[in-house]
C-alpha positions as CSV (number, residue, x, y, z in Angstrom):
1,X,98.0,125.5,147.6
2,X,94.3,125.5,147.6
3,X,94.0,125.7,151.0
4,X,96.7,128.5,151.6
5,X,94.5,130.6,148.6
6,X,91.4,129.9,150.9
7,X,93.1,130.8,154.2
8,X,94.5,134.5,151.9
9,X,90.7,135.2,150.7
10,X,88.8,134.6,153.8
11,X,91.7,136.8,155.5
12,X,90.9,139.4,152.9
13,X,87.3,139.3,153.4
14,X,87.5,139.1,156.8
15,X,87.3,142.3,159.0
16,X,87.1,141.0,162.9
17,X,89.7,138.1,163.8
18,X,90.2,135.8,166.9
19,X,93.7,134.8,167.0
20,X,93.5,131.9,169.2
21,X,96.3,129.9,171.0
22,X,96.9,126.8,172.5
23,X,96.9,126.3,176.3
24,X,100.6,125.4,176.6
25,X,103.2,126.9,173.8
26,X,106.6,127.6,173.6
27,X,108.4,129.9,172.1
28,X,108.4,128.8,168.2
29,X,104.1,129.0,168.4
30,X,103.8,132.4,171.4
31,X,106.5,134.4,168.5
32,X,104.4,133.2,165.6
33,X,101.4,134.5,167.4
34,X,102.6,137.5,167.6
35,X,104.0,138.2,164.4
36,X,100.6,137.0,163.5
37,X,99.2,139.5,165.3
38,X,100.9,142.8,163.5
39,X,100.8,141.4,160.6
40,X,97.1,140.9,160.7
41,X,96.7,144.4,162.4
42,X,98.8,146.0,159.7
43,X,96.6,144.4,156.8
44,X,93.7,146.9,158.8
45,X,91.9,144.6,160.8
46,X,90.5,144.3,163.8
47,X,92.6,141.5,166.0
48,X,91.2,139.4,169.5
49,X,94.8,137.6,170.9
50,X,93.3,134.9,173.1
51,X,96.7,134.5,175.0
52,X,97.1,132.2,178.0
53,X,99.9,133.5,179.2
54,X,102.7,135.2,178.5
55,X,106.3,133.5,178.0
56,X,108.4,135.9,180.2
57,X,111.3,136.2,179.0
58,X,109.5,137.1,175.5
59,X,107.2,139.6,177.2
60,X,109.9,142.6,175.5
61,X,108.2,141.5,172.1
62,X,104.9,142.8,172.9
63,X,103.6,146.5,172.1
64,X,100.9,148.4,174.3
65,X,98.9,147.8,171.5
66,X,99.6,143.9,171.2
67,X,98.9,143.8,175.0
68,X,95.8,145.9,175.2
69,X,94.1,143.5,172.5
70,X,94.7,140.3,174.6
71,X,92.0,138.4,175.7
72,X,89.1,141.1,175.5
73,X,86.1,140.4,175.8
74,X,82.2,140.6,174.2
75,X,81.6,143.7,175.9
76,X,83.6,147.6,176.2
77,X,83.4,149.6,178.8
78,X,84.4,153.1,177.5
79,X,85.0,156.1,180.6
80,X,85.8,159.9,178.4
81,X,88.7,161.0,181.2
82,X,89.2,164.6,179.1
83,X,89.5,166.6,182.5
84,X,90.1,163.9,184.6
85,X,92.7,162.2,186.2
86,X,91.8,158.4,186.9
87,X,94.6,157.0,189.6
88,X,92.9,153.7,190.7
89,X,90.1,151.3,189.8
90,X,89.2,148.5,191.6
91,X,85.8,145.9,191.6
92,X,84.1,144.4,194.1
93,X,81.9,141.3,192.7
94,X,79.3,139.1,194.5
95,X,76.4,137.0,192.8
96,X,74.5,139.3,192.5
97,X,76.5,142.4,190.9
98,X,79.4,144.0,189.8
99,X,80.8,147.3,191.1
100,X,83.7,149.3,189.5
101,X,85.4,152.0,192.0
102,X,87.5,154.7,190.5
103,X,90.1,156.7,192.7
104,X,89.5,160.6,190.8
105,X,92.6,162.6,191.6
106,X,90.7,165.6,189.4
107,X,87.4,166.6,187.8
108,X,84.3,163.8,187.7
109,X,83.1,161.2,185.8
110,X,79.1,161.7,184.9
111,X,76.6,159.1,183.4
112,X,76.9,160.6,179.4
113,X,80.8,160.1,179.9
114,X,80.4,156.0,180.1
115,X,79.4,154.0,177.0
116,X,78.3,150.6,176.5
117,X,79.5,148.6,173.4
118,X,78.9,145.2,172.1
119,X,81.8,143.8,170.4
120,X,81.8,142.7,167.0
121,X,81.6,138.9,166.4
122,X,84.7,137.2,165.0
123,X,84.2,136.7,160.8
124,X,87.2,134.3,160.9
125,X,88.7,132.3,163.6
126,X,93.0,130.9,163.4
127,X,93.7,128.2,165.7
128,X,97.8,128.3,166.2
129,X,99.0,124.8,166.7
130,X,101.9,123.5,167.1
131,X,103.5,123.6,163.6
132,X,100.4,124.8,161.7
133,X,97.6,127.0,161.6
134,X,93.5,126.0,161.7
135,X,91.0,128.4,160.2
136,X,87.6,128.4,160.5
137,X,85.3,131.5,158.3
138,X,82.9,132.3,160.6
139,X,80.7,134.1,158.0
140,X,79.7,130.9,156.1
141,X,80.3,128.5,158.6
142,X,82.8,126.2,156.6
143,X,84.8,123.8,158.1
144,X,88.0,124.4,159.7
145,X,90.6,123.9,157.5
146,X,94.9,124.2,157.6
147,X,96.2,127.4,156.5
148,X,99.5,126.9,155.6
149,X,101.0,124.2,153.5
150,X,104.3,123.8,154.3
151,X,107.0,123.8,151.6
152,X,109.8,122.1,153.3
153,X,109.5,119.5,156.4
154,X,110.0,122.0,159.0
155,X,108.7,121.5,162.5
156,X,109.0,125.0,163.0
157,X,106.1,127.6,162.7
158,X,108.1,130.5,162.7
159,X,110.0,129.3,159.8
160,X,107.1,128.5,157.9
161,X,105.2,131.9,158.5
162,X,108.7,133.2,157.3
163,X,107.5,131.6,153.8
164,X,103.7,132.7,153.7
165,X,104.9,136.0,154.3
166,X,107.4,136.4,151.4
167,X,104.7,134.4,149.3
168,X,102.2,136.3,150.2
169,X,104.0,140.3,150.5
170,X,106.7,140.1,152.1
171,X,106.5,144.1,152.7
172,X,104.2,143.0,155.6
173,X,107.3,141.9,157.7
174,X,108.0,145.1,159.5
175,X,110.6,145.4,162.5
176,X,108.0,144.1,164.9
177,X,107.6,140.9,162.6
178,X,111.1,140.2,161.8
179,X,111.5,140.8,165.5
180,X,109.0,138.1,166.8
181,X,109.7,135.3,164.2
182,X,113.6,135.9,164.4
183,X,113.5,135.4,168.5
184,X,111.5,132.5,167.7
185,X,114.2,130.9,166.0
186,X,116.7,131.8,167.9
187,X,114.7,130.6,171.1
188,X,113.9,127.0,169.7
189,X,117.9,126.9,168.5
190,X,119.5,128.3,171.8
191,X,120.9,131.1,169.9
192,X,121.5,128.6,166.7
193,X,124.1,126.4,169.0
194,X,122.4,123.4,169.3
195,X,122.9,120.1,167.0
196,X,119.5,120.4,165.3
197,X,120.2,124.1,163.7
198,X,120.1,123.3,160.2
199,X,121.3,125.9,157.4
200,X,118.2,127.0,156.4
201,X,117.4,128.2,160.0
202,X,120.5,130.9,159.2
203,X,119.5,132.1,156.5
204,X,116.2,132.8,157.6
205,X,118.3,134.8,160.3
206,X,120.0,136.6,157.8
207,X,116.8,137.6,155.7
208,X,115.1,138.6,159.0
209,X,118.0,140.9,160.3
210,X,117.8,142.4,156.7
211,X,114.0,143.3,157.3
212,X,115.1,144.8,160.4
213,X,114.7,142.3,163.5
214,X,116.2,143.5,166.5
215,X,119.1,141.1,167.1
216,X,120.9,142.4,169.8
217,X,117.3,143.2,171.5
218,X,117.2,139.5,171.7
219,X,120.2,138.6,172.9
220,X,120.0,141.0,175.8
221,X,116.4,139.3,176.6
């Protein structure tokens, strides 16, 4: 419990997250990840998804939002287009430069339109493994430690974010949530079928379509 306290306050505390996942995931730890990801931006703050790639047939789960946040970078580029009409941009880069060209179907874009930003630094890093999560606080430097302490011996990260969230507030699992974690499960199950679906995985179901997860939204994916 001490650690799952530790990984609530630095959350709290914490304004600017990197939500970090491993190189090759399936579906129990991408749908955790995401559920991560509007729960975190629900709570207010400002979320980096450092995605490899995307798990096709789970793409339906992400929002605009969710997709415009992955994998950004240290530095913004911001273009005011109020009057303009922006069809195209492409880049041509050598060593020496980088060049952005923009197709302008109306209007123009002048120098005191583009800004420059610096992004913000990260004040807490998660590290999504396989059946847990690493944090690290960036703001004191501590060491990375696990996040959540599992309360049953579940393999399954979906099912155990299930139980942070309801120990935690479970008023955080919104449609989107529900959504994610309940596609997880029924992904890592094959729709609950196969021989290693235990009861606790349907009830879980249950309390997930009860929050609102979009069932049949997953069975047409």
């Amino acid at each position: 419990m001490k650690e799952l306290n530790q990984f609530l306050e630095t959350i709290k505390n914490s304004q600017n997250i990197l939500l970090s996942t491993p190189r090759e995931m399936g579906a129990d730890n991408f749908c955790a990840s995401l559920a991560l990801f509007y729960t975190l931006n629900k709570l207010g703050k400002n979320v980096n998804l450092l995605l490899p790639r995307f798990l096709e047939k789970l793409r339906f789960l992400a929002t605009q939002e969710l997709l415009d946040s992955v994998g950004q970078g240290n530095i913004v580029i911001s273009i005011s287009t109020q009057g303009n009409k922006i069809e195209k941009i492409l880049y041509e880069k050598n060593s020496k430069e980088l060049k952005f060209n923009f197709d302008l179907k109306d209007g123009e874009v002048k120098i005191e339109n583009i800004s420059f930003k610096m992004k913000e630094k990260a004040d807490m890093i998660i590290n999504v493994g396989d059946n847990d999560l690493i944090f690290e606080n960036r703001k004191y430097g501590s060491p990375p430690l696990r996040g959540i302490v599992p309360k049953n011996n579940s393999s399954s990260l979906c099912e155990k974010i299930i139980d942070f969230l309801k120990y935690n507030d479970e008023k955080l699992i919104d449609k989107n949530v529900a959504t994610c974690l309940l596609a997880g499960l029924v992904y890592s199950t094959q729709n609950f079928q196969n021989g290693k679906t235990k009861p606790v995985f349907l009830e879980k179901a249950s309390y997930l379509m009860e929050k609102g997860a979009d069932y049949p939204k997953i069975i047409q994916f």
